[in-house]
C-alpha positions in Angstrom: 0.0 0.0 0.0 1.7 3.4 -1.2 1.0 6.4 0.6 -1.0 9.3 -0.4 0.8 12.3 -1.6 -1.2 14.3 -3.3 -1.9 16.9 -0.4 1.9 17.1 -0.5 2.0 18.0 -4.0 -0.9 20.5 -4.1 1.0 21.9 -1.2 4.5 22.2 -2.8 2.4 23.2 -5.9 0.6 26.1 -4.2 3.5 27.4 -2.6 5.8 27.5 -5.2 2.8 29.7 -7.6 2.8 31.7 -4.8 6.8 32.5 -4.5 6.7 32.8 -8.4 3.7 35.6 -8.0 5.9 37.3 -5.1 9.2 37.5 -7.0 7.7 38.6 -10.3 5.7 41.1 -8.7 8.7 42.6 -6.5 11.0 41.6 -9.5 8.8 43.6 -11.6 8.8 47.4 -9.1 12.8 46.7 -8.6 13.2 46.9 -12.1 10.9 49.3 -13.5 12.7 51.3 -10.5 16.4 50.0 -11.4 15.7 51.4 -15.5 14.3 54.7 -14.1 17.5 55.1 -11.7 19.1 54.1 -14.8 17.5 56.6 -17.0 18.0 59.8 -14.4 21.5 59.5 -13.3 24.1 61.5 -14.5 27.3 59.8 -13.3 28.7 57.0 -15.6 29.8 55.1 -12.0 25.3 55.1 -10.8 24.6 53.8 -14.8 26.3 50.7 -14.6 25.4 50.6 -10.7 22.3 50.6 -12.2 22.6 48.3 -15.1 24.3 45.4 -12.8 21.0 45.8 -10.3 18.8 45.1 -13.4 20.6 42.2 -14.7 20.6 40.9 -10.7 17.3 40.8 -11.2 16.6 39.4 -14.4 19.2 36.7 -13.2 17.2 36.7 -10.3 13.5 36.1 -12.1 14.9 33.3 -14.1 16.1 31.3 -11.3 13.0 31.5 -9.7 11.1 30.4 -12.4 13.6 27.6 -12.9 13.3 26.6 -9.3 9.7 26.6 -9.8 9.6 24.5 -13.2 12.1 22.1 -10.7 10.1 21.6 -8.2 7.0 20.7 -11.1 9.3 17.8 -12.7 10.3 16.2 -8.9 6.7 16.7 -7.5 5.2 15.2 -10.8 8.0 12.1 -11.2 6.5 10.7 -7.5 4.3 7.5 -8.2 0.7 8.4 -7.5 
């Protein structure tokens, strides 16, 4: 007799589609912030300041979204 783990799963699923929602939305202000700091600064040293934050976050999305697709695959290959 194999155990039940399908409240597992939804669990893992639901959490992970939450922290996906939470970093895009957060990802989303720090960069439409990052470009805007970006786009107003006058010294050459604050634009690539600025241009290293927005690829930290881009960098920072995809992970997340690869961490999510991750947990997908591992949570989907245990026998039901």
């Amino acid at each position: 007799m194999t155990p039940d783990v399908a409240p597992i799963q939804d669990i893992l699923h639901r959490w992970t589609l939450i922290g996906q929602a939470l970093v895009g939305s957060i990802g989303a202000l720090a960069f439409v912030v990052a470009f805007l700091w970006k786009m107003t600064a006058v010294e050459p040293k604050a634009v690539t300041e600025a241009k290293a934050w927005i690829q930290r976050i881009v960098i920072g999305t995809i992970g997340v979204e690869l961490a999510g697709t991750l947990v997908n695959v591992l949570t989907a290959s245990i026998p039901k």
